[in-house]
LOPAMI-474252 format. One record per residue: x, y, z of N, C-alpha, C in turn; residue number from 1; residue in three letters. Coordinates in Angstrom, 1 decimal. Layout:
<pts>
n.east;n.north;n.up;ca.east;ca.north;ca.up;c.east;c.north;c.up;n;res
X;Y;Z;X;Y;Z;X;Y;Z;NUM;ALA;
...
</pts>
This chain:
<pts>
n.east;n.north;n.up;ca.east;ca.north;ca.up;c.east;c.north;c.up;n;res
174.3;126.3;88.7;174.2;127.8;88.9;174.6;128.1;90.3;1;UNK;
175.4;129.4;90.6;176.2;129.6;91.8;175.4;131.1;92.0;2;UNK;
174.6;131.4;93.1;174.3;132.1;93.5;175.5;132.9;94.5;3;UNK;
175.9;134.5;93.9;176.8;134.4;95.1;176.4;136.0;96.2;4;UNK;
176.2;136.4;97.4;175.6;137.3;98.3;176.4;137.7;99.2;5;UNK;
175.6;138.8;99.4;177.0;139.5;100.5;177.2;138.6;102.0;6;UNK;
175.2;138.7;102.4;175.2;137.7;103.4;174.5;136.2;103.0;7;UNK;
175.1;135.4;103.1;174.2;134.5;102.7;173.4;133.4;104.0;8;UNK;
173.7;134.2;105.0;172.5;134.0;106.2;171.0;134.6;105.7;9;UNK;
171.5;135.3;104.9;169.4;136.2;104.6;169.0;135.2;103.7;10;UNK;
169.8;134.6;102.6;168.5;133.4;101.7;168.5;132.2;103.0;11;UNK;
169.3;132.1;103.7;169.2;130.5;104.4;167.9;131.1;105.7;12;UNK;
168.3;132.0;106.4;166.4;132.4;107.3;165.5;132.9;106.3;13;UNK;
165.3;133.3;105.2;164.0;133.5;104.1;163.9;131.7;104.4;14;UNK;
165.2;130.9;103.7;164.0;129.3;103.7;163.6;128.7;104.7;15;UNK;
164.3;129.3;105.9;163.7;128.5;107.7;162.8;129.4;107.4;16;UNK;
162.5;130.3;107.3;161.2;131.1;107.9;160.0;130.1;106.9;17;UNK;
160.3;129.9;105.2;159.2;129.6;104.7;158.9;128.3;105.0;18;UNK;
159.9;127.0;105.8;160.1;126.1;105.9;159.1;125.8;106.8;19;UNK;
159.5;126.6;107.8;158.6;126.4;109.1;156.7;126.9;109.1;20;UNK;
157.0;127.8;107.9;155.5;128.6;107.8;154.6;127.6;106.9;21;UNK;
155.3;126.6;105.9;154.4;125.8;105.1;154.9;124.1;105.8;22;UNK;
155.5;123.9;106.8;155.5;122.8;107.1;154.4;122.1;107.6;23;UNK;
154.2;120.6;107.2;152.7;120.0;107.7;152.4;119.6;108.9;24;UNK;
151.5;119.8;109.3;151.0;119.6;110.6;150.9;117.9;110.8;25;UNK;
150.8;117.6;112.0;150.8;115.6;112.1;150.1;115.2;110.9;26;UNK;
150.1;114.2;110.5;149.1;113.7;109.8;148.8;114.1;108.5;27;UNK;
149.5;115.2;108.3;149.8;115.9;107.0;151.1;115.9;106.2;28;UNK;
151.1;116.5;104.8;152.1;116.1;104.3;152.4;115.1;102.9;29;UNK;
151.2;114.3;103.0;151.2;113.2;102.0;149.5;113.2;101.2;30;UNK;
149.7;113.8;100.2;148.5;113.8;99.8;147.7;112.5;98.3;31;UNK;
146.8;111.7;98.8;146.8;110.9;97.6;145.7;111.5;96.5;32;UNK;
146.9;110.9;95.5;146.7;111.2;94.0;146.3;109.9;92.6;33;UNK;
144.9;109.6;93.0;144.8;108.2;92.3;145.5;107.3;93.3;34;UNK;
145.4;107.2;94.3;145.5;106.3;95.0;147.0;106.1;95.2;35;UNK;
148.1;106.7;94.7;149.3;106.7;95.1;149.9;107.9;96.2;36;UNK;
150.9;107.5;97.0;150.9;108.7;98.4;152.2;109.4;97.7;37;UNK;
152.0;110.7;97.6;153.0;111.4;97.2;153.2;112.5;98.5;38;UNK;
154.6;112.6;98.2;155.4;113.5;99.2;156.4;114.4;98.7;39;UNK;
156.4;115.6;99.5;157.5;116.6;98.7;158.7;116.3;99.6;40;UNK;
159.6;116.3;98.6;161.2;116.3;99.5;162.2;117.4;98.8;41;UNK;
163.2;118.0;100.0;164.3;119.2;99.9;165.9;118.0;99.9;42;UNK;
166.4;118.2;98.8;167.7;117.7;99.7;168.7;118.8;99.9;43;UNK;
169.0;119.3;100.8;170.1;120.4;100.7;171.4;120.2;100.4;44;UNK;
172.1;121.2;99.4;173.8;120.5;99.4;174.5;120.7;100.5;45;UNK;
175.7;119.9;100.5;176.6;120.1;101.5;176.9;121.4;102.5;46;UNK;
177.1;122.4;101.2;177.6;123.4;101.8;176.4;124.4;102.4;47;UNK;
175.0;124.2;102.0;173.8;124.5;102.2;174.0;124.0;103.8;48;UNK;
173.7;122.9;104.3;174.4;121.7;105.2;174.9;122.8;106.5;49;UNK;
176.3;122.9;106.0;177.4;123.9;106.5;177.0;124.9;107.2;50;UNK;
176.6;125.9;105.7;175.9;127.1;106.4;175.1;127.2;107.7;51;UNK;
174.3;126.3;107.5;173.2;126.1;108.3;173.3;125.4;109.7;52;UNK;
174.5;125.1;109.8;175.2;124.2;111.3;176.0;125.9;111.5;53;UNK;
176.7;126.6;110.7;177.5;127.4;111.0;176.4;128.3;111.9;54;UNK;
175.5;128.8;111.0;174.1;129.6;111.8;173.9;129.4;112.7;55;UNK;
173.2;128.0;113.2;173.3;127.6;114.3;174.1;127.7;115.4;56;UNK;
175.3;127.4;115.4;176.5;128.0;116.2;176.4;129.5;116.5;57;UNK;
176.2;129.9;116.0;176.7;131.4;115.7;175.6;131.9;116.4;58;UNK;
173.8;131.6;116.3;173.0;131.7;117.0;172.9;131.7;118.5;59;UNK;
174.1;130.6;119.0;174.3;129.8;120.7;174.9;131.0;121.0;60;UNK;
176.1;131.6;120.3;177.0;132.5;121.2;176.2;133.6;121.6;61;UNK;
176.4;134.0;122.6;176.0;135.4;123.1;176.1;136.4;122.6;62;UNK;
175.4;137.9;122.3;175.8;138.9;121.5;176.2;139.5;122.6;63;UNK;
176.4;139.6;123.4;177.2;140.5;124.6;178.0;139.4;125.7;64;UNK;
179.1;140.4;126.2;180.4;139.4;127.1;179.5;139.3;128.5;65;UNK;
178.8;139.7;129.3;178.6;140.0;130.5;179.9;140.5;131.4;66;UNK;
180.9;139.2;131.1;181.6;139.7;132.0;182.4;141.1;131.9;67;UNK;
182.9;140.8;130.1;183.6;141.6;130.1;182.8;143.4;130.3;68;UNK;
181.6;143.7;130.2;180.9;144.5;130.5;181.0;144.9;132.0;69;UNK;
181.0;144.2;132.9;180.9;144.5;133.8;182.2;144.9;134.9;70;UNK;
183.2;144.4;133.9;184.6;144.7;134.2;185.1;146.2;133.4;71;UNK;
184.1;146.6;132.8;184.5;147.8;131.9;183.4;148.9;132.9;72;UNK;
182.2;148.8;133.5;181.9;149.3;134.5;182.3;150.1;135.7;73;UNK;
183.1;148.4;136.2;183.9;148.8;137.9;184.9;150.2;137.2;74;UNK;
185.4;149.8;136.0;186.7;150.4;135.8;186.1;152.4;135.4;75;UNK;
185.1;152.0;134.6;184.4;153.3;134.3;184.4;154.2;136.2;76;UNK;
183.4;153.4;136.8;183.2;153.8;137.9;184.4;154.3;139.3;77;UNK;
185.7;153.3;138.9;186.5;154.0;139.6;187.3;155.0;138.8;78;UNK;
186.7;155.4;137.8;187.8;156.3;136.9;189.1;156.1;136.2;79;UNK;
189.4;154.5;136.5;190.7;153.8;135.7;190.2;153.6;134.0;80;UNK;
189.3;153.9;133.4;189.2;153.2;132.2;190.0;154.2;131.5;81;UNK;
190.8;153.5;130.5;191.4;154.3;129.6;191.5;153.9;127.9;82;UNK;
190.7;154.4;127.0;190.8;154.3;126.2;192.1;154.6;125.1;83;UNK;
192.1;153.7;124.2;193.5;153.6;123.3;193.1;154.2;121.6;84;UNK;
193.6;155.6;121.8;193.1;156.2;120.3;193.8;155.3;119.0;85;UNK;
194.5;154.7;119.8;195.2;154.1;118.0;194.5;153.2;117.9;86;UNK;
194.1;152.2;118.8;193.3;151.1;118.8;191.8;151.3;118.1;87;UNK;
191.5;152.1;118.7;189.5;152.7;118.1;190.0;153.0;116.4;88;UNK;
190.9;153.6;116.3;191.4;154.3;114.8;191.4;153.4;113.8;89;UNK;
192.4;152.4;114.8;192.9;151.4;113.3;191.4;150.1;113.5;90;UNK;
190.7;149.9;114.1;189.4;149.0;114.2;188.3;149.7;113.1;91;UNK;
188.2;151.2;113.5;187.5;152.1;112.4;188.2;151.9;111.2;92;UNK;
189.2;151.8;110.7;189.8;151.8;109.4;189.3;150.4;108.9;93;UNK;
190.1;149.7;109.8;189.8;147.7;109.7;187.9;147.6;108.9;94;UNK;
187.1;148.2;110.3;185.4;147.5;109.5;185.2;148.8;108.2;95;UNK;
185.6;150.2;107.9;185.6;150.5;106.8;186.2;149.8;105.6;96;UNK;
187.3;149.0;106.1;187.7;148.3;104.3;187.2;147.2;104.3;97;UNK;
186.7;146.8;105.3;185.9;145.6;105.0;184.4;145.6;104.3;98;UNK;
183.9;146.5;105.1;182.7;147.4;104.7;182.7;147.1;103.4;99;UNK;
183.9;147.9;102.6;183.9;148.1;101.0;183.9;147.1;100.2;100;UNK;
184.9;146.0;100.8;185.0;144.8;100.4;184.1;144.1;99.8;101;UNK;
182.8;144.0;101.2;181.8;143.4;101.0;180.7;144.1;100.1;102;UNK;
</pts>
């Protein structure tokens, strides 16, 4: 069975969040049952795997440039910034058909 989502970062942090919220503390984890030690195990698939190294990555990068911010400042501040209407236009058009897409 193929689950398929728009994002599929929200089912992979719903299972880190419940992963982390029911995982066992030291010494926990294995509970005996008639005298045999039973344990619960996840195997993730590959691409489960994937996703989840891709998150990660994707978590390291920065949501803002610094630099480039601060180079769009000086420029604000001396009055050189100049914005490019076709540029803003066709990026607005670009995340609206993707928008739809998704």
């Amino acid at each position: 069975m193929e689950i398929m989502e728009k994002n599929p970062f929200v089912r992979l942090d719903a299972y880190i969040k419940n992963a982390n919220d029911t995982a066992p503390s030291a010494g926990k984890g294995k509970e005996k049952s008639g005298g045999v030690a039973r344990e619960d195990n996840v195997i993730l698939s590959p691409r489960a795997k994937a996703i989840q190294e891709a998150k990660q990555l994707l978590d390291a990068v920065p949501d803002v440039r610094e630099e480039r911010i601060a180079e769009i400042k000086k420029q604000i501040e001396a009055g050189t910034y100049q914005v490019d209407a076709g540029k803003v236009a066709a990026k607005m058009v670009e995340e609206s058909l993707l928008n739809e897409l998704l």
